[in-house]
N, C-alpha and C positions, 0 to 999 in steps of 0.2 A: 668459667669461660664457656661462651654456647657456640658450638661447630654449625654452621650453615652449607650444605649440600647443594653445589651443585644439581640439575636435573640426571646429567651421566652417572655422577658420582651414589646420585640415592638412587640409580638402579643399580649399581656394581655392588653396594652395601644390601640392598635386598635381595640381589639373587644371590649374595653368600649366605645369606641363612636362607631361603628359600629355592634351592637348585633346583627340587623334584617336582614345582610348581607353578602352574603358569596357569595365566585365567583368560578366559573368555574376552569377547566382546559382551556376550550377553551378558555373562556373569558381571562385570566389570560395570555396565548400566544399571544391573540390578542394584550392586552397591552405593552407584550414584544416589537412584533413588533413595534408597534408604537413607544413605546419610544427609541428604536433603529435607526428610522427615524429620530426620533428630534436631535438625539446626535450625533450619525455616531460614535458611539465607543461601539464597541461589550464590549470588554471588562470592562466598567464600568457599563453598562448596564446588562451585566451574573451577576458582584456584586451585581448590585442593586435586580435581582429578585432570587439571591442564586443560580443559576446553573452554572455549567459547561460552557464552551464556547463551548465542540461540539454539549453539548446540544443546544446551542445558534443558532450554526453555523444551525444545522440539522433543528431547527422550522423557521430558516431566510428562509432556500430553502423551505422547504416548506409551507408557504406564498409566497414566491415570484414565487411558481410556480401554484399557488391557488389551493392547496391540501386541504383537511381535516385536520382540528388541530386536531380532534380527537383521542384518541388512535388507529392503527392499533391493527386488529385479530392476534394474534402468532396463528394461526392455519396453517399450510404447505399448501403451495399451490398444492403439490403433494404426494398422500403418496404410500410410493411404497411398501406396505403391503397390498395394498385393494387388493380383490379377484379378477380377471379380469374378465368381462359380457357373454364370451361363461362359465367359470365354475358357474359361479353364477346361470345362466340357466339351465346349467345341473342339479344343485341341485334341485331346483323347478321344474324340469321335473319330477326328481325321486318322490319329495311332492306330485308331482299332481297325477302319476300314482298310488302313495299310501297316500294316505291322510291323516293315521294315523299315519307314520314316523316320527319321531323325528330327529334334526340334526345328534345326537349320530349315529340312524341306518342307517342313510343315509350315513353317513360318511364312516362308516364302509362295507356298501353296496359295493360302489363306491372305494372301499381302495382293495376289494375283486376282484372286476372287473378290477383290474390293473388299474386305472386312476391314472396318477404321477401327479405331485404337487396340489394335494390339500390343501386347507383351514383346521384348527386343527376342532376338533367334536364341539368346540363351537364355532369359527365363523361358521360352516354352521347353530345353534341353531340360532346366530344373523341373519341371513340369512334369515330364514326363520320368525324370528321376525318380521325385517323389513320389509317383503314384507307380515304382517299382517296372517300369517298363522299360528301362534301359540297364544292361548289368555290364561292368565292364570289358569283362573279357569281349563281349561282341564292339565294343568301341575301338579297343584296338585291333580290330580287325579290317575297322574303317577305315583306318589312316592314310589318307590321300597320296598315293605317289607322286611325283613331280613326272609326267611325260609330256615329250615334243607330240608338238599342234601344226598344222599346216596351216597356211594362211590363210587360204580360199577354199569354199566348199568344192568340192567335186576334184579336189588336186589330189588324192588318196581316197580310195573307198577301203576299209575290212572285211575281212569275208571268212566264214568259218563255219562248222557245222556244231549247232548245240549238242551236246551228247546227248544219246539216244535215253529214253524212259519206254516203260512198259505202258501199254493203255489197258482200257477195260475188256477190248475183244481180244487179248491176247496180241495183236500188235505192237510195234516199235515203232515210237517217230523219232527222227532225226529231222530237225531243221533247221534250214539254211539259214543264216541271218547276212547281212550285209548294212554295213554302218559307213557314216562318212566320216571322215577324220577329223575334220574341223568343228560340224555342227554337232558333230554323234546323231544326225538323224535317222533312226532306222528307216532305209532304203527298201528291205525286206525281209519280211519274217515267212518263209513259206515251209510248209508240211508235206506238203501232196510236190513229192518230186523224185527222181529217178535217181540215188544217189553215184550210181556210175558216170553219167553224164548230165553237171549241171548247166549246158549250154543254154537249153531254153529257157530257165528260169532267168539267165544273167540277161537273155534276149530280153525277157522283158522288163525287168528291171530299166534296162539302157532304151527303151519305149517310152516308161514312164519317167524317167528322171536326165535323158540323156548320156552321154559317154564321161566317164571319168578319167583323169590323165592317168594314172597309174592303180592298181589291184592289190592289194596285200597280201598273204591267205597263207598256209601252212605249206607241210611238205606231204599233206596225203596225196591217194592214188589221184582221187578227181581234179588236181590242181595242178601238180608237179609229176615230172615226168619219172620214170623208174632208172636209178642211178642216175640221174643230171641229166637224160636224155627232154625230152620237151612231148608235152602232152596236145592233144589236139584243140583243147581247150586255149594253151597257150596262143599256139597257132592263129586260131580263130579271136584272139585278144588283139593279139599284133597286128594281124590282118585290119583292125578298125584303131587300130593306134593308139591300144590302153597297154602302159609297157604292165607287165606281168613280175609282181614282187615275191619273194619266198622270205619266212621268219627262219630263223639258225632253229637246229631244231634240236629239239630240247628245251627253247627257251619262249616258252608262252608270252613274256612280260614283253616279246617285239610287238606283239598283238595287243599291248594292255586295254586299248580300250574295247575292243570288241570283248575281250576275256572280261572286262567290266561291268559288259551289257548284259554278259550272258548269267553274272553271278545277281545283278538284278533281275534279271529275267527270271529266274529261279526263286528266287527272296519273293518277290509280289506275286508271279504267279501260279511257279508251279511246284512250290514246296506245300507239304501237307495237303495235295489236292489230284484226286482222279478224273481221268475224260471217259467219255466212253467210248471214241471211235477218233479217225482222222479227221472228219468233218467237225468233230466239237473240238478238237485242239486247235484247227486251222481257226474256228470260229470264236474261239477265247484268245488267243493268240493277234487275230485282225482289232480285234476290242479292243486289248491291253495295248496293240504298238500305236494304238491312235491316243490313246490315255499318254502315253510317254511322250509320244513326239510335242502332242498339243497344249496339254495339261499339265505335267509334270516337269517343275523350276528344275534344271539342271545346276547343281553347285560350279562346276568348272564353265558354265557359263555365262557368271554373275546372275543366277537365278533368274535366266531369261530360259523357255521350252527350246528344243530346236528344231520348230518348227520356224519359230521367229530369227530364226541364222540361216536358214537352210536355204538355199537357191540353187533350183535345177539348174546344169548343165548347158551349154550353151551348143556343145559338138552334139546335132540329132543324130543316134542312128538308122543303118541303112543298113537294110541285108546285102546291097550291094556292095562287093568289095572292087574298088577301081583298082588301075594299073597302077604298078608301079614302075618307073623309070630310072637304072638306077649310071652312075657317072662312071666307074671302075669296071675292071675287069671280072667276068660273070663266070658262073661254073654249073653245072647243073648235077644235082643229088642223083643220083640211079636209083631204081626200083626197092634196093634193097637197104638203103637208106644212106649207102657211104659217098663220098666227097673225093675226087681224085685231083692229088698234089703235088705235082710234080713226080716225083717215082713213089710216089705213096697214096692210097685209099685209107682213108679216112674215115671211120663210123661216126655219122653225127645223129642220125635218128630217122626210124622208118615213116615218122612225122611229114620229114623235110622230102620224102620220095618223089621224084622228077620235079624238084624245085630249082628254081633259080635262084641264085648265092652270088651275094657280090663278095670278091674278094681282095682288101687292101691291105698294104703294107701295117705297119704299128709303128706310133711316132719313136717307138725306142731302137728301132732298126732290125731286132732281133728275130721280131713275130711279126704273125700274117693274121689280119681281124678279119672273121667272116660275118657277113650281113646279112637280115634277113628283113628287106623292106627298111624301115626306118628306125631297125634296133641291132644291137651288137650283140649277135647269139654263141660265138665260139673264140676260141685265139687258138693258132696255129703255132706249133713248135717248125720249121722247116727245115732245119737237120736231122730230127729225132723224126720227123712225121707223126708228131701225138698231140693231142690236144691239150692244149693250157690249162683251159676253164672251158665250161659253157654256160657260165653265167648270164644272162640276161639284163642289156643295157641298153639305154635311148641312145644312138647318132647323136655323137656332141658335132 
């Protein structure tokens, strides 16, 4: 009697005598051939190794053309989506000139500058991969935080002082920066300035771009008054009707986008690089904020500049400060800065000296709101005689 196997069956019968053995693909072709030699009949020979005959036909040529039994690469021999080597340089030109760029910006740079057929934002990202210019750790460093936007330009400006660097004469600059919160357009980037008293720098600022509703800025000396008292700065804010903001302090992220500006500011143009005086900073500094306002696609602004969002101010300033008129009951500051309340004086600030204070009830019954002009600068305990807060608030 003759046993007929199964295809499962005649491998379970040859891997018991054969456990320690197993063959190739190549090896396995090699065989073909061979015993395609002994027989000269394709055909019973594809039955015997289970393939196809053009399988057959395709590993006989090549053997007989002494090719590789190996599998071939499916990888194309040409792929006609790669970027071609004059754009590919172009994009590395742009990396080099700016070394902080990301594909995204460059993309979008170069998209600005009318160059057609370019690569999408993320093959230039690969692009720049590849040619070893982007390492990860700096990518997660990028990572966009989600922060609130104001609606309208000029409804928040930032304000903040870059940290000081050493120059070449042995100097220190500290410069002031001021950004708008919507368009992030830098306002001003100034060097040559007095940091005890930034009034006149703000004065021109509010020349060139007009008044902004409200100021943001930290809680140093120049901004914020010492212990919650009110600076003259403040004062002089109020007086033109820009209410005067403070960040919690400790926590730079209230400020993120100026803290934003300042870490690019840094990355383009003042890392790895010396000035030699105030005049060459002031004067690399006026370069590079016209480069960013005009030139440089902002990501948070659908890669438009912000100079293309920005629009001055509509409130001109005036040195002159009008009267003000106010509808409640008035109090006037003494020389020495306190407030008298009923049987009690009141310290509110030597700021506020022979001023005139409106002062109203508080819709909770309890406290007394004092005013200054058209903002809410204190709250009054009237039992205790102490002060609440001196927070800083607009007249709702």
């Amino acid at each position: 009697m003759v046993y007929t196997f199964r295809k499962h069956e005649r491998q379970k019968v040859i891997g018991a005598f054969m456990p320690w053995r197993t063959k190739s693909v190549e090896e396995l072709r090699e065989q073909f051939f061979a015993r395609y030699k002994e027989s000269g009949n394709m055909s019973k020979t594809c039955r015997e190794f289970e393939i196809t005959r053009n399988t057959g036909y395709k590993w006989l040529t090549r053997c007989t053309n002494g090719e590789s039994l190996s599998n071939r690469s499916r990888k194309p021999n040409r792929n006609a989506n790669k970027t071609d080597a004059i754009t590919e340089a172009l994009i590395l030109s742009i990396r080099k000139e700016n070394p902080s760029w990301g594909g995204r910006l460059i993309y979008d740079y170069l998209n600005k500058q009318g160059h057609l057929f370019l690569p999408s934002a993320r093959t230039c990202c690969n692009i720049l991969s590849r040619n070893g210019c982007i390492h990860q750790e700096e990518s997660l460093k990028h990572i966009a935080y989600k922060r609130f936007v104001r609606k309208e330009c000029n409804e928040l400006w930032q304000t903040d002082f870059k940290g000081d660097f050493l120059l070449l004469d042995n100097n220190r600059c500290y410069p002031l920066t001021i950004l708008d919160d919507h368009s992030r357009f830098s306002i001003m980037i100034e060097c040559k300035l007095d940091t005890k008293n930034v009034t006149n720098n703000f004065r021109d600022a509010f020349y060139g771009y007009g008044l902004p509703d409200s100021l943001l800025s930290d809680n140093c000396l120049q901004f914020a008054g010492f212990r919650g008292g009110y600076t003259r700065f403040e004062r002089w804010l109020m007086e033109h009707n820009v209410l005067p903001i403070h960040g919690r302090a400790y926590h730079p992220q209230t400020q993120g986008k100026i803290e934003r500006f300042h870490r690019t500011m840094k990355s383009e143009l003042l890392r790895n690089r010396q000035f030699k005086n105030i005049n060459d900073i002031q004067a690399k500094m006026d370069e590079w904020r016209h480069k960013y306002n005009n030139d440089r696609p902002h990501l948070a602004l659908n890669a438009k500049c912000p100079s293309e969002i920005y629009v001055p101010s509509k409130r001109e300033y005036s040195d002159i400060v009008s009267d003000y008129i106010y509808d409640g009951k008035v109090r006037k500051v003494n020389n020495w800065g306190y407030l008298r309340f009923a049987d009690f004086q009141i310290y509110l600030s030597e700021t506020m000296s022979d001023t005139i204070l409106e002062i109203k009830e508080n819709t909770n019954g309890n406290t007394f709101d004092i005013f200054f002009r058209n903002f809410k600068i204190a709250e009054i305990d009237p039992v205790k005689g102490k002060l609440v807060n001196r927070k800083i608030s607009r007249r709702t």
